[in-house]
C-alpha positions as a Markdown table, in Angstrom:
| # | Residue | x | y | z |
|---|---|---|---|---|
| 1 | Unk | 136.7 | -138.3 | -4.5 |
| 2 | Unk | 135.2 | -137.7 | -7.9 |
| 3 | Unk | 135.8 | -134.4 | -9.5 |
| 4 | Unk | 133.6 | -132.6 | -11.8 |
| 5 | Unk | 134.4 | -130.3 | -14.6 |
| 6 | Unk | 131.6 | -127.6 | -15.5 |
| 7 | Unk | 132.0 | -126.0 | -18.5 |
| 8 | Unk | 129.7 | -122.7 | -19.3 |
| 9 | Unk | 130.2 | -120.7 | -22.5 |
| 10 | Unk | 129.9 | -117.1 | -22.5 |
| 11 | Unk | 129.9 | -114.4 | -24.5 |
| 12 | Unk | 128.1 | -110.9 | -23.3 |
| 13 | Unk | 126.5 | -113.0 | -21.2 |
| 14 | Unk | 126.8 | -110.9 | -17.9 |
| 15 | Unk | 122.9 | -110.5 | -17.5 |
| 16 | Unk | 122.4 | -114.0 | -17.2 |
| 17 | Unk | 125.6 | -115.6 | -15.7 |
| 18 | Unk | 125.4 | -114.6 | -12.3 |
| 19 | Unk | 122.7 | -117.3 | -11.7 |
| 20 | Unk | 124.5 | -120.1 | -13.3 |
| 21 | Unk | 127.7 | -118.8 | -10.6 |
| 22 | Unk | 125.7 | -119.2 | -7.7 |
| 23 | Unk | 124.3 | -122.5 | -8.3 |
| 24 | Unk | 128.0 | -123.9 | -8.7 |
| 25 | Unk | 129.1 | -121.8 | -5.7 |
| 26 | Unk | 126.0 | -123.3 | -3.7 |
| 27 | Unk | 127.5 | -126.5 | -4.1 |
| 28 | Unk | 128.2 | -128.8 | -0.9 |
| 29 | Unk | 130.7 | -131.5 | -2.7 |
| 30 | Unk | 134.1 | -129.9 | -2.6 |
| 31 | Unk | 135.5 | -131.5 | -5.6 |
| 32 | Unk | 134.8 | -128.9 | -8.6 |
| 33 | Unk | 136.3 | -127.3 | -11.7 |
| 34 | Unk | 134.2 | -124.6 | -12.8 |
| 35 | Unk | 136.1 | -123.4 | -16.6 |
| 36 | Unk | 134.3 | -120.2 | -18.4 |
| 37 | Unk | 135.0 | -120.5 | -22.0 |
| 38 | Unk | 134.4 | -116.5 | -23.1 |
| 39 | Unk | 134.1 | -115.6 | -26.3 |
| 40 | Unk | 136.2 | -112.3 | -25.5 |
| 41 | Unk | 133.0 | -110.0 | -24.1 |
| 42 | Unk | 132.8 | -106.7 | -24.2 |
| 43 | Unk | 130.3 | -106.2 | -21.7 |
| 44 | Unk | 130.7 | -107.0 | -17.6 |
| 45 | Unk | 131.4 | -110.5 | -18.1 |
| 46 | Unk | 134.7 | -111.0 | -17.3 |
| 47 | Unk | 134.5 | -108.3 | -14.4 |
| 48 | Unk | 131.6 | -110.6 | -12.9 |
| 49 | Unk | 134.1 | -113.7 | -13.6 |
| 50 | Unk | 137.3 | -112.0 | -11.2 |
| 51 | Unk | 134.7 | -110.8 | -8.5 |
| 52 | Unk | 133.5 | -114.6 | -8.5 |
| 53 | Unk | 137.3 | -116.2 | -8.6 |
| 54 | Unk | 138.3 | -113.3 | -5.7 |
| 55 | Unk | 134.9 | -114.6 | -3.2 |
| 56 | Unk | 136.4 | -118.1 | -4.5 |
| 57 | Unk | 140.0 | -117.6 | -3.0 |
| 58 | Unk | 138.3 | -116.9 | 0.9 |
| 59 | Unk | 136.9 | -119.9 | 0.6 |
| 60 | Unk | 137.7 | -122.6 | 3.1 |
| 61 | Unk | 136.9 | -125.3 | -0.1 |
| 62 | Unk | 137.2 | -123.3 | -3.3 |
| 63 | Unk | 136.9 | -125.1 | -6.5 |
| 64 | Unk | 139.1 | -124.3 | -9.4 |
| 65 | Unk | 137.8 | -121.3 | -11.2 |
| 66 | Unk | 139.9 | -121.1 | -14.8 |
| 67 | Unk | 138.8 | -118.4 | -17.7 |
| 68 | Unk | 139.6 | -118.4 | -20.6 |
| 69 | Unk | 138.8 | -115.3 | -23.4 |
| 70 | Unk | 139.6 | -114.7 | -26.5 |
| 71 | Unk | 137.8 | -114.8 | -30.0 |
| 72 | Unk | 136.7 | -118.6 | -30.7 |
| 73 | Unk | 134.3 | -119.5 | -34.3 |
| 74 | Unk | 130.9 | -120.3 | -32.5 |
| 75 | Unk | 129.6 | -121.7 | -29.3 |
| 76 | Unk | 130.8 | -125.2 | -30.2 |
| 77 | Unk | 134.3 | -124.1 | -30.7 |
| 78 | Unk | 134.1 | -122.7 | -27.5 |
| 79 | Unk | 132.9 | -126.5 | -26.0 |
| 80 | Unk | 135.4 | -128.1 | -28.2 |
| 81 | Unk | 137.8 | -125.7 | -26.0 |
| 82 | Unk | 136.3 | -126.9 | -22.7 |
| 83 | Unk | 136.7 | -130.2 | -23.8 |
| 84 | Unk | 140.2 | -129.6 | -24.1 |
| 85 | Unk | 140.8 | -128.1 | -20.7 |
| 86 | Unk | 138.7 | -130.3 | -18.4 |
| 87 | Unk | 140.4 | -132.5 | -15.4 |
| 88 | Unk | 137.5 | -133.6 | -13.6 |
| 89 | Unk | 136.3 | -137.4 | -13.9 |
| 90 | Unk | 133.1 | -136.3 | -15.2 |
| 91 | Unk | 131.9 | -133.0 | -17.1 |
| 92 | Unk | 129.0 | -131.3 | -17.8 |
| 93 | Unk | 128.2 | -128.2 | -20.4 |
| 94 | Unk | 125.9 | -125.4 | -18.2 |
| 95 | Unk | 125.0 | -122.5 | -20.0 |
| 96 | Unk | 124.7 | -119.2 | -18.8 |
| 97 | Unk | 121.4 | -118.9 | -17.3 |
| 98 | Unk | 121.5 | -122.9 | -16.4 |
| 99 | Unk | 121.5 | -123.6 | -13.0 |
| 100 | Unk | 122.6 | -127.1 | -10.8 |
| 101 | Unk | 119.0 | -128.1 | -9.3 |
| 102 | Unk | 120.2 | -127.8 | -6.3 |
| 103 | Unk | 123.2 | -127.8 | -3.8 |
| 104 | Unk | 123.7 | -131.3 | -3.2 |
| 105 | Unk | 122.8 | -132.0 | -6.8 |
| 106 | Unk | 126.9 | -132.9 | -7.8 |
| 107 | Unk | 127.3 | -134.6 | -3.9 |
| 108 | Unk | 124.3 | -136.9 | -4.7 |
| 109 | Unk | 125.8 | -137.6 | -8.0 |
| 110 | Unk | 128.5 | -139.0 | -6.6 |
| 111 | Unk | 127.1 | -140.7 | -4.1 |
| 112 | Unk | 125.0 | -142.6 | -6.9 |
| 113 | Unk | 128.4 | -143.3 | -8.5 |
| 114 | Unk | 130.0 | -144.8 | -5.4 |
| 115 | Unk | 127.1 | -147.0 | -5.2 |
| 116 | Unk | 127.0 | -148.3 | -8.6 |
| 117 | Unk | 130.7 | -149.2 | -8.3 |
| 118 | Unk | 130.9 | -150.6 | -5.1 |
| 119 | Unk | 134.0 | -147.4 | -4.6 |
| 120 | Unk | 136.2 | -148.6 | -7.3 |
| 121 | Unk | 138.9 | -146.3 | -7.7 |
| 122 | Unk | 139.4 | -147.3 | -11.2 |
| 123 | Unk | 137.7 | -145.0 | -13.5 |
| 124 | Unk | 137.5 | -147.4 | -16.5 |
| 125 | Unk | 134.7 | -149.5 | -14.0 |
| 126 | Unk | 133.0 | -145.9 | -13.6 |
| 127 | Unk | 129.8 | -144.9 | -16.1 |
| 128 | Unk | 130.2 | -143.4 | -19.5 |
| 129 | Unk | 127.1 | -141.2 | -19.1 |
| 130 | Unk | 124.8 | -140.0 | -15.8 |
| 131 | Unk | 122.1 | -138.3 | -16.2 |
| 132 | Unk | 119.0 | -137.3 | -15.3 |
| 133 | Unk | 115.7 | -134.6 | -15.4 |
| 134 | Unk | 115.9 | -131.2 | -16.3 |
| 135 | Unk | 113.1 | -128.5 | -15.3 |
| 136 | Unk | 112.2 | -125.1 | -17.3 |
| 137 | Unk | 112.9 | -121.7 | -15.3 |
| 138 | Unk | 112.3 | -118.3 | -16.3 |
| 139 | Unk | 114.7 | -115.5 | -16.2 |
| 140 | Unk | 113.9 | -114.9 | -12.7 |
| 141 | Unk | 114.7 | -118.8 | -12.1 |
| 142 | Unk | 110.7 | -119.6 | -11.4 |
| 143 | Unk | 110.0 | -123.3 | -12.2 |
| 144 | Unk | 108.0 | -123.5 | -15.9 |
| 145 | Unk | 107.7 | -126.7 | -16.2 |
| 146 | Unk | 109.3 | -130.3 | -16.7 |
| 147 | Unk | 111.1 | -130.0 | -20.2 |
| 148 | Unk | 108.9 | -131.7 | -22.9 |
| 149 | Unk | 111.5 | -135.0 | -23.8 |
| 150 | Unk | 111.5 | -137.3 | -20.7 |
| 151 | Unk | 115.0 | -139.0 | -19.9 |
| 152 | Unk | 114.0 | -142.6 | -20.7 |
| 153 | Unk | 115.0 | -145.2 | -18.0 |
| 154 | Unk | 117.3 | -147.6 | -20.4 |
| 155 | Unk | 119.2 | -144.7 | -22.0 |
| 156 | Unk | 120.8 | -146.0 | -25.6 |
| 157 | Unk | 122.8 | -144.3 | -28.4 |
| 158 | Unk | 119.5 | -145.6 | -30.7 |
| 159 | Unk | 116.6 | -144.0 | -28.2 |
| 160 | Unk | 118.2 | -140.7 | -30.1 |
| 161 | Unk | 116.2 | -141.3 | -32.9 |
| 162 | Unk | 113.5 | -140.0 | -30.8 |
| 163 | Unk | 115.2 | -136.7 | -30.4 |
| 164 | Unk | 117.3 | -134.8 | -27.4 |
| 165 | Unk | 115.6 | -137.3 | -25.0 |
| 166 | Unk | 118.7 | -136.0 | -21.9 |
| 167 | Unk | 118.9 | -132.2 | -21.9 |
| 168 | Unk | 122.9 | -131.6 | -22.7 |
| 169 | Unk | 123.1 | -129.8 | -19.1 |
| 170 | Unk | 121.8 | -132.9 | -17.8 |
| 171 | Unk | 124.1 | -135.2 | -19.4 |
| 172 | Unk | 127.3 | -135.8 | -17.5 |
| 173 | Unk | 130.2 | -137.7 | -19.7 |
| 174 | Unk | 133.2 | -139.0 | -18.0 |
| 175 | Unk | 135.8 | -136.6 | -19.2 |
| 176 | Unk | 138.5 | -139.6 | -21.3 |
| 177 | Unk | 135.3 | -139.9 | -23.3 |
| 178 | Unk | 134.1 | -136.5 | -23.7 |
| 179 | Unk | 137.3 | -135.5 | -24.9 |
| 180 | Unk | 137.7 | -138.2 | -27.5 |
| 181 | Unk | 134.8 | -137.1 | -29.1 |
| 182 | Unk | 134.8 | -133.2 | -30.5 |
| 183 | Unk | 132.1 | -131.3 | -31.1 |
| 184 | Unk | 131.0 | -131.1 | -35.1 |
| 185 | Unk | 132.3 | -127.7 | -36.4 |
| 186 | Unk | 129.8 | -127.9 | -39.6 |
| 187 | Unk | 126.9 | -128.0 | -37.1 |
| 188 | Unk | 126.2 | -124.7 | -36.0 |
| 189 | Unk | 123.2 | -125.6 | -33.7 |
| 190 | Unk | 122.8 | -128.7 | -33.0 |
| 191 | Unk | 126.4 | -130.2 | -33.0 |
| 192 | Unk | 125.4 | -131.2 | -29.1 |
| 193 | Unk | 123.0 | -133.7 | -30.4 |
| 194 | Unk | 125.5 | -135.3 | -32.8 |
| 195 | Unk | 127.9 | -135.4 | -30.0 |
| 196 | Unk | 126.0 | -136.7 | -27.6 |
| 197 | Unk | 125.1 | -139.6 | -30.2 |
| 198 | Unk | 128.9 | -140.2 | -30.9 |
| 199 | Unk | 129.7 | -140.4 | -27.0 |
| 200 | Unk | 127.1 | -142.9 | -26.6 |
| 201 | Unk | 128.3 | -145.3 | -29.6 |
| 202 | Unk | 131.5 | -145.2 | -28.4 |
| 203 | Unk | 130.8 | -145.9 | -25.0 |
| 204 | Unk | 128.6 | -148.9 | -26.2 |
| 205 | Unk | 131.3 | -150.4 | -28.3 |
| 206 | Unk | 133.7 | -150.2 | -25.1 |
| 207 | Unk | 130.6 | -152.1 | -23.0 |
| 208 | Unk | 130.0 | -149.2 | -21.0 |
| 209 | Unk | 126.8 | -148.7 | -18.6 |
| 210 | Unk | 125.0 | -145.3 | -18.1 |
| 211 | Unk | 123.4 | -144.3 | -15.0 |
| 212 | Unk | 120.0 | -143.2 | -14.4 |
| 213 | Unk | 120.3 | -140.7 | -11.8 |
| 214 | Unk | 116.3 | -140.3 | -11.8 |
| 215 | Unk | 117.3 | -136.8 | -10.4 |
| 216 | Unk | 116.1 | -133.0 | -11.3 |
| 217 | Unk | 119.7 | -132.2 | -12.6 |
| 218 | Unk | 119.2 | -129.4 | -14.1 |
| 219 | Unk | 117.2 | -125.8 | -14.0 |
| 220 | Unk | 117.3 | -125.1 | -18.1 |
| 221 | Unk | 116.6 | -121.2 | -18.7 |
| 222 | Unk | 113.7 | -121.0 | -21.2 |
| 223 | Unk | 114.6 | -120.0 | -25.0 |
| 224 | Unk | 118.2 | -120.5 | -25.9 |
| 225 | Unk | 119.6 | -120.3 | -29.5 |
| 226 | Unk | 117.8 | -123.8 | -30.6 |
| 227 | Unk | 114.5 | -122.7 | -30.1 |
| 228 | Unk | 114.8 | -119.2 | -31.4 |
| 229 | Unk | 116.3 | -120.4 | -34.6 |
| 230 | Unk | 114.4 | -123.3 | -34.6 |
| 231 | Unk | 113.7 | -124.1 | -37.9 |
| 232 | Unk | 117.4 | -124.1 | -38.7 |
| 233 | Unk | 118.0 | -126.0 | -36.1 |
| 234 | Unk | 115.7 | -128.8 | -37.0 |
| 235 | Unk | 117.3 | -129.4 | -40.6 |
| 236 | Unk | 120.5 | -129.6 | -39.1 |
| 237 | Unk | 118.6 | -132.0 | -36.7 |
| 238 | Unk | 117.8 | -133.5 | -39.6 |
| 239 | Unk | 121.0 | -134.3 | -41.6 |
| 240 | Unk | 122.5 | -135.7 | -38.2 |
| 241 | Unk | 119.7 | -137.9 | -37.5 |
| 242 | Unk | 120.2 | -139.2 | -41.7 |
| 243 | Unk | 123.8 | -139.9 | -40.9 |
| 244 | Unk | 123.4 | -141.6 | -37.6 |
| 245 | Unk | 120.1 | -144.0 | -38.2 |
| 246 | Unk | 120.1 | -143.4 | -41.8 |
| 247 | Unk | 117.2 | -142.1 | -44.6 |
| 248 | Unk | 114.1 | -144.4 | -43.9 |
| 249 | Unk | 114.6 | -144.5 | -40.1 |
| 250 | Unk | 114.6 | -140.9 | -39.8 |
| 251 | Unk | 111.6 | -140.0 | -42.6 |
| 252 | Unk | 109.6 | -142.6 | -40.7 |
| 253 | Unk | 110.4 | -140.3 | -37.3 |
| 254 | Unk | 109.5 | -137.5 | -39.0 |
| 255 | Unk | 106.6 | -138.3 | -40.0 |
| 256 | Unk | 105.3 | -139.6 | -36.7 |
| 257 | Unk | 106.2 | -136.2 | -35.2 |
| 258 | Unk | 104.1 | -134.5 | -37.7 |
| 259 | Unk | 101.0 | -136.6 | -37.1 |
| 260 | Unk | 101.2 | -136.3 | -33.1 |
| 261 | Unk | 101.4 | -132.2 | -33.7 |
| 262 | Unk | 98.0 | -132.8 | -36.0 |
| 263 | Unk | 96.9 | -134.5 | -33.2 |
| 264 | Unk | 97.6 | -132.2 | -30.7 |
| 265 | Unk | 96.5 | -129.9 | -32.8 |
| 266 | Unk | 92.6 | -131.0 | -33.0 |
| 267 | Unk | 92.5 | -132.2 | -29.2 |
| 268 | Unk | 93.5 | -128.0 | -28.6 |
């Protein structure tokens, strides 16, 4: 039975983590490693985390519930850690706040596996990458909208120059890969970007496939570090797009995206 790892990175994040908890606890496949990566919090945190590990233990399927707190350098430090700890076949980063869309989302993940490979028990045959749609939610969890970038039904390390096309809590990596491939220490917010480039060059040099879930993975709480530092974020966007599809390829995106914002600007 395939086995996911969730990873979700905390740090005073007991507001918001009790929502991303019940979506994992909501979840019908059986199969699950749920690690909390804390950044040792002073606030309720890790007194949320035991009450959901001691409900866990009653259960009559509990998934493996593993903290770990202490000081780290940054949220990506944190991942790297994850990274580092994970045992399912497949993981997945969900932030505090995420959500799973819903409570067969992981069961009709792996169905979709199965079916791509016929039940191959050998996890070399299995996809580098699933992944799917991700929707906008408010604190409350009240459906926004559809996130702007659309998941593009022939996903490619390339289609990147385009921007975050899969939301990273819609992006599922099978974990030999994920952990071959640390996150970027010099990027400070948008090291997920890089990395999901470098898992997908690596899987296409293997001759990996990706699957297309064409799911609603993901519930993606509005706002986030990205957006509220978002002009930092976009030069570090930036420099990683330069190193990846190099100078002219990336001016040449740039540009287009400042023409369609004109655009959009006039039509409004």
């Amino acid at each position: 039975m395939l086995r996911f790892s969730i990873i979700t990175v905390t740090y005073n994040a007991a507001e918001s983590l009790a929502a991303t908890i019940a979506s994992v606890e909501a979840q019908r496949h059986p199969a699950i490693e749920h690690l909390i990566i804390d950044g040792n919090s002073s606030d309720d945190t890790l007194a949320l985390v035991h009450h959901y590990q001691e409900r866990n233990s009653h259960r009559s399927q509990p998934c493996d519930i593993v903290c770990r707190s202490e000081d780290d350098r940054g949220i990506y430090d944190a991942m790297n850690k994850g990274l580092d700890l994970a045992t399912g076949d497949y993981l997945v980063f969900l932030n505090a706040g995420d959500t799973l869309a819903a409570p067969t989302t992981l069961s009709d993940i792996a169905e979709q596996v199965a079916q791509a490979t016929a039940g191959s028990s050998q996890p070399s045959s299995w996809p580098a990458v699933l992944y799917g749609d991700t929707d906008i939610v408010d604190a409350d969890g009240t459906y926004l909208r559809p996130r702007h970038h659309r998941p593009p039904e022939i996903l490619a390390w390339r289609t990147y120059r385009r921007g975050m096309l899969v939301c990273h809590q819609a992006f599922y990596v099978r974990t030999d890969l994920a952990r071959a491939q640390h996150y970027d220490l010099r990027f400070r917010l948008s090291a997920d970007y890089d990395w999901c480039i470098r898992v997908m060059q690596q899987a296409e040099a293997e001759g990996l496939d990706y699957l297309n879930t064409h799911l609603v993975l993901c519930h993606y709480l509005d706002g986030g570090v990205s957006v509220q530092r978002h002009r930092a974020s976009l030069i570090e966007r930036y420099r990683i797009m330069r190193r990846h599809f190099g100078l002219l390829p990336t001016l040449w995106s740039h540009c287009r995206k400042v023409v369609a914002s004109g655009v959009a600007r006039l039509k409004a």
